[in-house]
C-alpha positions as CSV (number, residue, x, y, z in Angstrom):
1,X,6.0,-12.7,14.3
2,X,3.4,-14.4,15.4
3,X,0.5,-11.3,16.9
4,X,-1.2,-14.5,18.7
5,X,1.1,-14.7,20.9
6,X,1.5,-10.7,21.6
7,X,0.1,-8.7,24.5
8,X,-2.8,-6.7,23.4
9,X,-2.9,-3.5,21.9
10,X,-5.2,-0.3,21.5
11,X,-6.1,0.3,17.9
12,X,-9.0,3.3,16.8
13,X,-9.6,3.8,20.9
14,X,-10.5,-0.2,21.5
15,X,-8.6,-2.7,23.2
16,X,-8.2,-5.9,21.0
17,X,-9.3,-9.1,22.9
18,X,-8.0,-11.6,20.5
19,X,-6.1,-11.8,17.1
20,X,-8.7,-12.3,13.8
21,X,-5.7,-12.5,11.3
22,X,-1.7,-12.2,11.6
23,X,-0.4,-9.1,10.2
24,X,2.7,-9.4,7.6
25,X,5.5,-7.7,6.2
26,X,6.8,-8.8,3.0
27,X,9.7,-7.6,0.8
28,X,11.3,-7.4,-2.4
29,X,14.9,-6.7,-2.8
30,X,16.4,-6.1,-6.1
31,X,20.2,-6.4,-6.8
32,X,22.3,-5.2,-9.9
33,X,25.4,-6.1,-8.3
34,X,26.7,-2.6,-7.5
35,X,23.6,-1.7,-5.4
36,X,20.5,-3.1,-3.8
37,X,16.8,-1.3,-4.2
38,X,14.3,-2.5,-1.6
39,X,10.4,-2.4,-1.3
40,X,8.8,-3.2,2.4
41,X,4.8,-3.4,2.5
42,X,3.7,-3.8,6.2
43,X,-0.2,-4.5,7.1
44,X,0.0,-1.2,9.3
45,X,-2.3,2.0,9.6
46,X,0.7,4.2,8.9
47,X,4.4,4.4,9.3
48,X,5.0,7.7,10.7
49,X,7.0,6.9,13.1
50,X,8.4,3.7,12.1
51,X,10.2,4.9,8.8
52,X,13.0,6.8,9.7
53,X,13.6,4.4,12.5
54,X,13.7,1.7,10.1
55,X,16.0,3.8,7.4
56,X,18.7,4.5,9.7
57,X,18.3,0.7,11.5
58,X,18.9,-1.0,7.8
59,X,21.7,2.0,6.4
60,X,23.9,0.8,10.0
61,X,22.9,-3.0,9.9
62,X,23.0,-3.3,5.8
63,X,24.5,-0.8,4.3
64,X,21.5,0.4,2.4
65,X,21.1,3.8,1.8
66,X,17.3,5.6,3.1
67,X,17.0,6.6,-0.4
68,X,17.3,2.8,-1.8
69,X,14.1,1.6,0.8
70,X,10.8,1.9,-0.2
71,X,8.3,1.8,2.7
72,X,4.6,1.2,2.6
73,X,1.7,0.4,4.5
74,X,-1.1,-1.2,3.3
75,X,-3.3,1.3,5.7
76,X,-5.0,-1.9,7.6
77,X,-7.4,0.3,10.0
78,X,-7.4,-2.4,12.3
79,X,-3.6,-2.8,13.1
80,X,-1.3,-1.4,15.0
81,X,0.3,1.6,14.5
């Protein structure tokens, strides 16, 4: 995703008026042919309320159990939440 192009957001009580730096996920999936382990770093403040959102999105979509994703943010202050 591209956050120049995104409406503005309210991070630690100010409104953003432009975009310093893109924000990025990345991931790293691992497969020993029987099942699939997968690590997600996001440049978020937390992932509260994103996680379990995301588990039960990629167990229906992929067939990956919650307990095979492993979620983390690398606790950017200045992103969105």
């Amino acid at each position: 995703m591209n956050t120049n192009d995104a409406l503005l957001v309210v991070v630690n009580w100010w409104v953003s008026e432009e975009t310093c730096e893109d924000i990025h996920a990345r991931v790293l999936v691992l497969d020993d042919g029987a099942s699939r382990l997968v690590f997600v770093t996001c440049d978020l403040n937390c992932l509260d309320v994103a996680t379990l959102i995301l588990r039960q999105s990629v167990r229906r979509k992929l067939g990956i159990e919650p307990f095979h994703l492993i979620v983390l943010a690398t606790e950017n202050h200045n992103a969105p939440i």
